[in-house]
PAKE-868342 format. One record per residue: residue number from 1; residue in three letters; x, y, z of N, C-alpha, C in turn. Coordinates in Angstrom, 2 decimals. Layout:
seq_type_nc1_nc2_nc3_cac1_cac2_cac3_cc1_cc2_cc3
NUM_ALA_X_Y_Z_X_Y_Z_X_Y_Z
...
***
This chain:
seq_type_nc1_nc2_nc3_cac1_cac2_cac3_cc1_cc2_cc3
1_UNK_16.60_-13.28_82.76_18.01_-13.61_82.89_18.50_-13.23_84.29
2_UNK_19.15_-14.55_85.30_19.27_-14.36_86.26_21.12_-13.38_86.34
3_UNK_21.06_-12.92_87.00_22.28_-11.95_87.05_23.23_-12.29_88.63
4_UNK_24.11_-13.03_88.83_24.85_-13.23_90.59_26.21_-12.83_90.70
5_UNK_26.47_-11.85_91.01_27.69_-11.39_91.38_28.52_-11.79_92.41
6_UNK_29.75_-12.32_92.91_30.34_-12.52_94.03_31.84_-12.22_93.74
7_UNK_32.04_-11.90_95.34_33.65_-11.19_95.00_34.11_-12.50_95.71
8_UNK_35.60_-12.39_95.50_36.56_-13.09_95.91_37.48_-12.49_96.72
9_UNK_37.54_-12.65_98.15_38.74_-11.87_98.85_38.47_-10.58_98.95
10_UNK_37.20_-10.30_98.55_36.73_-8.65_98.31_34.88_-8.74_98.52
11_UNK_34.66_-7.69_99.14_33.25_-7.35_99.25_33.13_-6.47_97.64
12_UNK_31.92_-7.35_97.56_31.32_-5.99_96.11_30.07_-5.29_96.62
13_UNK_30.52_-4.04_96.09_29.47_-3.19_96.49_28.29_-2.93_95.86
14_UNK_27.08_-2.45_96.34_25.92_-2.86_95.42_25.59_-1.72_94.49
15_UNK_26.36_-0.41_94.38_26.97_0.56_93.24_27.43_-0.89_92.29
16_UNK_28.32_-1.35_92.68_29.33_-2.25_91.47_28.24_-3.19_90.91
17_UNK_27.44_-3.89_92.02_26.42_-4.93_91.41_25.37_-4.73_89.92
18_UNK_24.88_-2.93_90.71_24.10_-2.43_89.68_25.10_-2.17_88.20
19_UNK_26.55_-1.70_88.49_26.97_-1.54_86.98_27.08_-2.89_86.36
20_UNK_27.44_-3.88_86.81_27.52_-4.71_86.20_26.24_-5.71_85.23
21_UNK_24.98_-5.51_86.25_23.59_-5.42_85.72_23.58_-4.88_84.34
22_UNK_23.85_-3.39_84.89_23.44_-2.16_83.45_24.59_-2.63_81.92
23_UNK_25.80_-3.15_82.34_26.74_-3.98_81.33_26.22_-5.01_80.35
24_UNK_25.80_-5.77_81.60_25.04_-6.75_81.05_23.80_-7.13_79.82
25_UNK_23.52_-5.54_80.03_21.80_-5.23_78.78_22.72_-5.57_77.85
26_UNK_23.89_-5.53_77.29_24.73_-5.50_76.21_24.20_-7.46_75.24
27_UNK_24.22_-8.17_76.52_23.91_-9.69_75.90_22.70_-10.20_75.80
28_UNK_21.80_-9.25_76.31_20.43_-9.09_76.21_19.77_-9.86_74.43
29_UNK_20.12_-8.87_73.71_20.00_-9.67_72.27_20.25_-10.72_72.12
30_UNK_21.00_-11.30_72.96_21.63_-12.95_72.23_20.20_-14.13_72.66
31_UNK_19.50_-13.42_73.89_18.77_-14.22_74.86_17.91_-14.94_74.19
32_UNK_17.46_-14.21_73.18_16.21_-15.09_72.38_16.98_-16.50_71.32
33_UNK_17.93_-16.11_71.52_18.59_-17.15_70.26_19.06_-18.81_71.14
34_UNK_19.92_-18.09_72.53_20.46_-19.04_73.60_19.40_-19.90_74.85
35_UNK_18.38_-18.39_74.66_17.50_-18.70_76.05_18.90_-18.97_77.38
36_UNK_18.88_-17.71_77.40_20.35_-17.30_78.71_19.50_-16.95_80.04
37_UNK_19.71_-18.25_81.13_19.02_-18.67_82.58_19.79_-17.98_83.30
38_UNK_21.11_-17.72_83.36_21.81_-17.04_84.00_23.36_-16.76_83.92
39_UNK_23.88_-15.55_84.50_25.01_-15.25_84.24_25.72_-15.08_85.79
40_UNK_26.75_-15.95_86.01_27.70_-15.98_87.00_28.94_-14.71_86.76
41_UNK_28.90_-13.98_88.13_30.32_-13.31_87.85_31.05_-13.16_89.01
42_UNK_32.49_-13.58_89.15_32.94_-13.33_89.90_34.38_-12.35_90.06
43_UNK_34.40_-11.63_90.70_35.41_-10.54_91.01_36.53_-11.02_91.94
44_UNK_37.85_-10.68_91.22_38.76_-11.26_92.51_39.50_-9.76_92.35
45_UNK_40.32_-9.56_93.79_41.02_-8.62_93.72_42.39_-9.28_94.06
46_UNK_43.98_-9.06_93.64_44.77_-9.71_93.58_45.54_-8.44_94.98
47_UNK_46.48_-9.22_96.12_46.94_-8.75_97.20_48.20_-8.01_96.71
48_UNK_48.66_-9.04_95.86_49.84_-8.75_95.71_50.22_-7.46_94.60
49_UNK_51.45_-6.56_95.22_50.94_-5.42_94.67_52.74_-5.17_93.39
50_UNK_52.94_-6.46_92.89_53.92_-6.48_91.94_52.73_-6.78_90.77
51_UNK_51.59_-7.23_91.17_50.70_-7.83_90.32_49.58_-6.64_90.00
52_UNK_50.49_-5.18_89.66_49.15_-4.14_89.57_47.92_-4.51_88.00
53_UNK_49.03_-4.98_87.22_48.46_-5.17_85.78_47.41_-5.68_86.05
54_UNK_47.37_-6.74_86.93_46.05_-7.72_86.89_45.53_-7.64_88.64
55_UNK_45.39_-6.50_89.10_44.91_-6.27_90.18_43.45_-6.32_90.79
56_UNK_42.76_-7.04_89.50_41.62_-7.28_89.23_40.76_-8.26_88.13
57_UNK_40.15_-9.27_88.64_39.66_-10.15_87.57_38.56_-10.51_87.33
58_UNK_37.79_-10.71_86.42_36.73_-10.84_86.18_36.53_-11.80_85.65
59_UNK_35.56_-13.00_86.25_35.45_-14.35_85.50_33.99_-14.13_85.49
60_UNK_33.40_-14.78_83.88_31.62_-14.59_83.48_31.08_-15.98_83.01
61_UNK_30.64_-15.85_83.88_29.80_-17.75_82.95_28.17_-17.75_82.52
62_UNK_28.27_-17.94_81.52_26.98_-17.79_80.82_25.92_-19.10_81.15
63_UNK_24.99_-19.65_81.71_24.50_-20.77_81.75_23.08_-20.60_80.92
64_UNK_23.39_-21.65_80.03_21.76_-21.43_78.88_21.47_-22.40_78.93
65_UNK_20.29_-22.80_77.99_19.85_-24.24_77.06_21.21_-24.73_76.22
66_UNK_21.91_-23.98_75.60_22.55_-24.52_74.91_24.04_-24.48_76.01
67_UNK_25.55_-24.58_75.10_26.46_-24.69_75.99_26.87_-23.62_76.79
68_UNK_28.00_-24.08_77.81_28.26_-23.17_78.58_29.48_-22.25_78.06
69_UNK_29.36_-20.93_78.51_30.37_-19.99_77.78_30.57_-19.41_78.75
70_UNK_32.04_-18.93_78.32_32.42_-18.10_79.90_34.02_-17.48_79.37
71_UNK_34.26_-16.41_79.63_35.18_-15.26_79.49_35.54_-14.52_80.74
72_UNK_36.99_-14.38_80.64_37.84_-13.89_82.07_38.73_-12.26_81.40
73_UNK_38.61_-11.86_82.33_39.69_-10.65_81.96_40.63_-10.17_83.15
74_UNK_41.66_-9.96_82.88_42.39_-9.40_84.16_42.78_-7.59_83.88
75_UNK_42.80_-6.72_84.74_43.40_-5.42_84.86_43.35_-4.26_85.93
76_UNK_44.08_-3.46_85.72_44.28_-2.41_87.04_43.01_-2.21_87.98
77_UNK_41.71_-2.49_87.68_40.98_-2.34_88.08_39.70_-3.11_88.06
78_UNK_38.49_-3.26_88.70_37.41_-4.42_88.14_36.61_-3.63_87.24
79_UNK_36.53_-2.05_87.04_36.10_-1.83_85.92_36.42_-2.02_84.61
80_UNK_37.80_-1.55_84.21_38.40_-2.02_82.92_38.58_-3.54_82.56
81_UNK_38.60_-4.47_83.71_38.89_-5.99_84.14_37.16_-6.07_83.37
82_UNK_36.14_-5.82_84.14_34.60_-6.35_83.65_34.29_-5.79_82.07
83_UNK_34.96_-4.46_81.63_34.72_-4.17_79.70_35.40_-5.51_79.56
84_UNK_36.00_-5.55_79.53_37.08_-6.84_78.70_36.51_-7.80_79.03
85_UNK_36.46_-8.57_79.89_34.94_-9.62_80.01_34.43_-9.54_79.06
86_UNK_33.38_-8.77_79.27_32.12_-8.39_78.14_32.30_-8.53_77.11
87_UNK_33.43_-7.79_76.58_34.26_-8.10_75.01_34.30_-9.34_74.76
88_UNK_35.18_-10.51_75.45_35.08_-11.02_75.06_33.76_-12.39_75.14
89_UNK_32.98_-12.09_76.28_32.05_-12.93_76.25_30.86_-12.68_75.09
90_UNK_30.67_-11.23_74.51_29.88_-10.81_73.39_30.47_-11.55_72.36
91_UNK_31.91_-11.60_72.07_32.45_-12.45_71.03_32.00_-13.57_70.69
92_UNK_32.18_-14.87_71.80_31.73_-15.74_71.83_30.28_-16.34_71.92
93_UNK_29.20_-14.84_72.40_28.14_-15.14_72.44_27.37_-15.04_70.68
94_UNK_28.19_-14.21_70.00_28.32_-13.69_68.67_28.35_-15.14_67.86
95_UNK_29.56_-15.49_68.52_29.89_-16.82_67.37_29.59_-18.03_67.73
96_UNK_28.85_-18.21_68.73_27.69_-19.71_69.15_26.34_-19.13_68.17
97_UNK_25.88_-17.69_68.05_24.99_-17.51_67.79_24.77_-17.76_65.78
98_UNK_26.25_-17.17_65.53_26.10_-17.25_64.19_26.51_-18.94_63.48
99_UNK_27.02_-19.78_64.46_27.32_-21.09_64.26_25.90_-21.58_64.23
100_UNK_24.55_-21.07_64.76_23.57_-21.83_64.56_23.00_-21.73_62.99
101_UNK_23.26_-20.63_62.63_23.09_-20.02_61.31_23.71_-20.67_60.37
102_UNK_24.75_-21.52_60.27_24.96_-21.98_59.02_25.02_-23.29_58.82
103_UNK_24.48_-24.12_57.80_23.53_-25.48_57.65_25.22_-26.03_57.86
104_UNK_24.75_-27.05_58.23_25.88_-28.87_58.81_26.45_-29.43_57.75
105_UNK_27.29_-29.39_57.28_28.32_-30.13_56.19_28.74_-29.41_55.22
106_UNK_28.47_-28.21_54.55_28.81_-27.56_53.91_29.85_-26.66_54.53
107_UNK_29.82_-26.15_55.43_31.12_-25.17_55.85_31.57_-25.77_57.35
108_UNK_31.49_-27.14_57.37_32.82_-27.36_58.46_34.39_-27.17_57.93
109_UNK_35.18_-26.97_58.93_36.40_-26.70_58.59_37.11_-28.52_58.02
110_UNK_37.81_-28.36_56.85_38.18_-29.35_56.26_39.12_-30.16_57.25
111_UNK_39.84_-29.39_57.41_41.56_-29.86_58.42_40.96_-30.54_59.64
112_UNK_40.00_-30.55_60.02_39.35_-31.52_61.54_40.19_-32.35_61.40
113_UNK_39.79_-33.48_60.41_39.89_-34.89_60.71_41.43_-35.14_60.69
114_UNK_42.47_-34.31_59.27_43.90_-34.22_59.42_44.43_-33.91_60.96
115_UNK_43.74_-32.83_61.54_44.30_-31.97_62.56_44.13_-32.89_63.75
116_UNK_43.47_-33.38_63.62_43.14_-34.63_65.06_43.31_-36.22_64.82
117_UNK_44.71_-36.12_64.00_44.78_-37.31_63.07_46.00_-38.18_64.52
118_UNK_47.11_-36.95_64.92_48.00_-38.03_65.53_48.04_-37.31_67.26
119_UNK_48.71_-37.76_68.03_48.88_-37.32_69.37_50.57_-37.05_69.38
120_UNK_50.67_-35.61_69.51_52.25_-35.45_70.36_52.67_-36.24_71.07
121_UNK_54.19_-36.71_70.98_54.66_-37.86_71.48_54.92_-37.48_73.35
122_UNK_55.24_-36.17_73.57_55.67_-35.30_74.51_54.35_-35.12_75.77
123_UNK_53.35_-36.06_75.06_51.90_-36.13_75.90_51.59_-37.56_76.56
124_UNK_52.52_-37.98_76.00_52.64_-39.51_76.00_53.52_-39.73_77.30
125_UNK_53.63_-39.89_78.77_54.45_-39.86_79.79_54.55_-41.31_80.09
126_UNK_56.04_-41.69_80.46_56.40_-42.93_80.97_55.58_-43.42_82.25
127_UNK_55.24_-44.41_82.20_55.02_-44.92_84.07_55.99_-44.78_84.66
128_UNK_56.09_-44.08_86.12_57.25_-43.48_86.80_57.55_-44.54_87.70
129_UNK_59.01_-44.77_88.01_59.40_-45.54_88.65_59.07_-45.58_90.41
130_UNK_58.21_-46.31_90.70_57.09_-46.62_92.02_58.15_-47.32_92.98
131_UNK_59.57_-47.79_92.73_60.12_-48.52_93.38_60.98_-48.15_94.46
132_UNK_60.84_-48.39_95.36_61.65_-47.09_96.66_61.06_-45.89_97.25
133_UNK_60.21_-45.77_96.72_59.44_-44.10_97.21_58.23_-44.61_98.15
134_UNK_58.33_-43.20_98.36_57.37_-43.54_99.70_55.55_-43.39_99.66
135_UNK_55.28_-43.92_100.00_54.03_-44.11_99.96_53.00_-43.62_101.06
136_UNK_52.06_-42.47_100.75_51.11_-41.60_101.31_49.86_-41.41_100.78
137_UNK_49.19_-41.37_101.85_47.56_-40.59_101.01_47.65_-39.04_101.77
138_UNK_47.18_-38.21_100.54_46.75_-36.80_100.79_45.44_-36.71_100.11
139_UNK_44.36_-36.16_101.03_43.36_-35.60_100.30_42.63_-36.81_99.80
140_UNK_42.58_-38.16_100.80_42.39_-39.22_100.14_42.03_-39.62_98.52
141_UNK_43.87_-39.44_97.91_44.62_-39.62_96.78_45.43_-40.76_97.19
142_UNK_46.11_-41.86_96.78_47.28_-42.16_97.27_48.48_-41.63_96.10
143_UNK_49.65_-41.44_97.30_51.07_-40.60_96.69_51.98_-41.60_96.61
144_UNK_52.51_-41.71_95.75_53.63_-42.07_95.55_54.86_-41.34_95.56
145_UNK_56.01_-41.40_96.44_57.18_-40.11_96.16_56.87_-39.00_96.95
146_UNK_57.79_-37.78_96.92_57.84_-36.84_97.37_57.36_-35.98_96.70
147_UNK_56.96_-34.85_97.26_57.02_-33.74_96.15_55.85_-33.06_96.50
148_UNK_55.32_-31.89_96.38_53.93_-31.16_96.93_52.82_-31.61_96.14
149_UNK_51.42_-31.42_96.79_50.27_-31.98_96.18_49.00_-31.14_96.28
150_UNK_48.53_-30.72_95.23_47.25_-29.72_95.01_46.07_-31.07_94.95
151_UNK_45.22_-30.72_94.96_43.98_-31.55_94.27_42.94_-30.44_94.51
152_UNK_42.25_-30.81_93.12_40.87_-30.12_93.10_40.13_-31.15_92.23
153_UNK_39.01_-31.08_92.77_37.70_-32.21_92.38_36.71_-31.81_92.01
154_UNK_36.51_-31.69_90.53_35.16_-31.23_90.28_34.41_-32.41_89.02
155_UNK_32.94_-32.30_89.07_32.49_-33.56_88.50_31.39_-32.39_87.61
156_UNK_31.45_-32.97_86.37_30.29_-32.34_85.20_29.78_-33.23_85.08
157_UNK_28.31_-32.85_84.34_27.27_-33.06_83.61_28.31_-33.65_82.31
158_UNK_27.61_-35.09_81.54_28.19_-34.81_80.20_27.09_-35.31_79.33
159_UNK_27.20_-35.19_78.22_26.23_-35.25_77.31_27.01_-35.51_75.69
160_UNK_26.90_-36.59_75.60_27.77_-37.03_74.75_27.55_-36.39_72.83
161_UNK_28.76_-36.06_71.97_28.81_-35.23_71.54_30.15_-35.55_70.41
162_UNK_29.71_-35.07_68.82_30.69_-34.99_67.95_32.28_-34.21_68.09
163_UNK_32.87_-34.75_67.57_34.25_-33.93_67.70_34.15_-32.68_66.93
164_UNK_33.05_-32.10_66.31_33.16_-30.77_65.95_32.61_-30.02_66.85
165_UNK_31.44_-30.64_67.74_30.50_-29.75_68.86_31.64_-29.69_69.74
166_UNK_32.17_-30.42_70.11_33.46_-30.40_71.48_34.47_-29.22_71.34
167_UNK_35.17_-28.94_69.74_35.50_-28.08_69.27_35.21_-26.68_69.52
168_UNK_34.23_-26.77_68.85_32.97_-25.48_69.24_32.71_-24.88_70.79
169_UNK_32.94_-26.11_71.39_32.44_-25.66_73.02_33.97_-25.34_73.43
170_UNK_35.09_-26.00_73.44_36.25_-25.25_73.27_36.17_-23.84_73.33
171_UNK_36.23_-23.54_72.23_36.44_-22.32_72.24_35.47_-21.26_72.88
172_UNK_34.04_-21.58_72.74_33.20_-20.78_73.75_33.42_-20.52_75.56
173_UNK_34.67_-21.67_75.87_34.75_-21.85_77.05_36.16_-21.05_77.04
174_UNK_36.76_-20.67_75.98_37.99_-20.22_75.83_39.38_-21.06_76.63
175_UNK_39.12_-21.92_76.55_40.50_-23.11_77.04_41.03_-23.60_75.74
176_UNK_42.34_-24.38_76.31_43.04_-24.44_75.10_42.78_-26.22_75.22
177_UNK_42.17_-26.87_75.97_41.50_-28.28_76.04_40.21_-28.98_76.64
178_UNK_39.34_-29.43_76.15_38.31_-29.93_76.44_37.78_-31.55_76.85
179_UNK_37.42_-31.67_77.80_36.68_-33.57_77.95_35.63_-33.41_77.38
180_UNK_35.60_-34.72_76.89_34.20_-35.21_76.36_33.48_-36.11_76.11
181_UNK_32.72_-36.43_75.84_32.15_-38.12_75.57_32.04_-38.10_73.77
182_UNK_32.85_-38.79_72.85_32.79_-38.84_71.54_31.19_-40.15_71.48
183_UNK_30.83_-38.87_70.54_28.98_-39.64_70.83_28.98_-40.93_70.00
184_UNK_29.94_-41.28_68.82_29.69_-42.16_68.08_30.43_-43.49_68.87
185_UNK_31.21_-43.27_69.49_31.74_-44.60_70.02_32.18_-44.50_71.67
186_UNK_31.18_-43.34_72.52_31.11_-43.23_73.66_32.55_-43.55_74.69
187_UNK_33.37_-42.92_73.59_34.74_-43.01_74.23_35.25_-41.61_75.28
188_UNK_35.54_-41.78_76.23_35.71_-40.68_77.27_37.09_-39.73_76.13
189_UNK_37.14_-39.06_75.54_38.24_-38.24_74.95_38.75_-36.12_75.38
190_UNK_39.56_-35.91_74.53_40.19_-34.73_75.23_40.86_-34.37_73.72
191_UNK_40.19_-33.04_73.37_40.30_-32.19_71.89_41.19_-31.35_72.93
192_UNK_42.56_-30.70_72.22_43.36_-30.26_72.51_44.00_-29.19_71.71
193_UNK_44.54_-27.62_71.74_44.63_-26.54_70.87_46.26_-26.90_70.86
194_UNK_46.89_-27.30_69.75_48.34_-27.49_69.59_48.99_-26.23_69.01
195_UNK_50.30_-26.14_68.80_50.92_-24.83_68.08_49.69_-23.95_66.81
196_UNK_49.95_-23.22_66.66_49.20_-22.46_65.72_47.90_-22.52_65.42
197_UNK_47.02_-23.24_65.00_45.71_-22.94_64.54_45.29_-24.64_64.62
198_UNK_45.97_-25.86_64.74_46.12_-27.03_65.01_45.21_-27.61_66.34
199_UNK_44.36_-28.49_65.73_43.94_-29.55_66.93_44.48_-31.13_67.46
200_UNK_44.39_-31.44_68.36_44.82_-32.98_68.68_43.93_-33.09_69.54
201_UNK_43.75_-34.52_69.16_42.59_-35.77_70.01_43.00_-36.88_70.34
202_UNK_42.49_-37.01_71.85_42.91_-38.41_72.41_42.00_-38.98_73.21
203_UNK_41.92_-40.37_72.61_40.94_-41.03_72.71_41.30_-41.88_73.82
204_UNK_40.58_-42.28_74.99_40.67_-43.76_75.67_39.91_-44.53_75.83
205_UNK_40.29_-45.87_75.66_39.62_-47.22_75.24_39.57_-47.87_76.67
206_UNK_38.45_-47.90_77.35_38.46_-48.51_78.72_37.67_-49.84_78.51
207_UNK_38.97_-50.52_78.87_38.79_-51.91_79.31_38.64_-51.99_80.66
208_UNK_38.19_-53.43_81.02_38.23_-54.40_82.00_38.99_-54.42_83.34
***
């Protein structure tokens, strides 16, 4: 199990490298079940000093045979910031592991298919009126209108996949929404965590 540490905005020291190593024996057990190639971690330290709570963060990405998992923690420090990590990446390494353990159709959750039955109307956005505004490329994007502009570009691997596996990887990734390729009708879609314990799915139909 490959182990890579990198700080953010911060040198890590190779005291810190080794604790985080010695942390690490903790997911050691899971390895035979996941076959775990490597674990990404990165350390940020935050400047700003209204922001002591989270003056430290810890992001962990698990890369295996099977999916990708990954757990963040923020706090006063990157030690207490990296337990909490761990916590919760053991969680999730816990419950990919015990999801292999129990046979396919007998204990899926019933409410799927109800729960991913309609789409919030509030997700649903008008086409914005293009008429009069000004027209720019940033970040070769083209803009329409005023207004500030981020972009970030990143491209995955996909591997097309049931709406319960998408589910599943959800939550191992700990986001509250996921892309995916729905394997039965190779529709590009997006499983989504709504109020309370609730899922929503949205499907798009690409035409011509």
């Amino acid at each position: 199990m490959e182990i890579v540490v990198n700080g953010r905005r911060s040198e890590i020291s190779d005291r810190f490298r080794a604790h985080v190593e010695d942390k690490l024996h903790r997911i050691e057990k899971y390895d035979q079940r996941q076959k775990i190639l490597r674990v990404e971690v990165e350390v940020t330290h935050e400047a700003n000093p209204r922001q002591h709570d989270k003056a430290a963060r810890v992001e962990m990405t698990v890369r295996s045979r099977g999916p990708v998992i990954r757990a963040e923690a923020a706090s006063t420090d990157q030690h207490s910031a990296l337990d909490a990590a761990i916590d919760k990446l053991e969680s999730r390494l816990r419950r990919s592991a015990d999801r292999r353990r129990i046979s396919r159709g007998k204990h899926r959750p019933a409410s799927l298919a109800e729960a991913t039955a309609e789409v919030p109307p509030e997700l649903i956005n008008p086409a914005p009126d293009v008429e009069d505004t000004v027209s720019r490329d940033v970040a070769g994007v083209h803009v329409e209108g005023d207004g500030p502009l981020v972009v970030r570009e990143k491209t995955h691997e996909a591997t097309p996949m049931t709406l319960e596996q998408a589910l599943h990887e959800m939550e191992l990734v700990g986001h509250d929404f996921y892309l995916f390729v729905e394997k039965d009708s190779m529709r590009p879609s997006v499983v989504y965590l709504r109020k309370g314990y609730d899922y929503g799915v949205i499907h798009l139909d690409v035409s011509e």
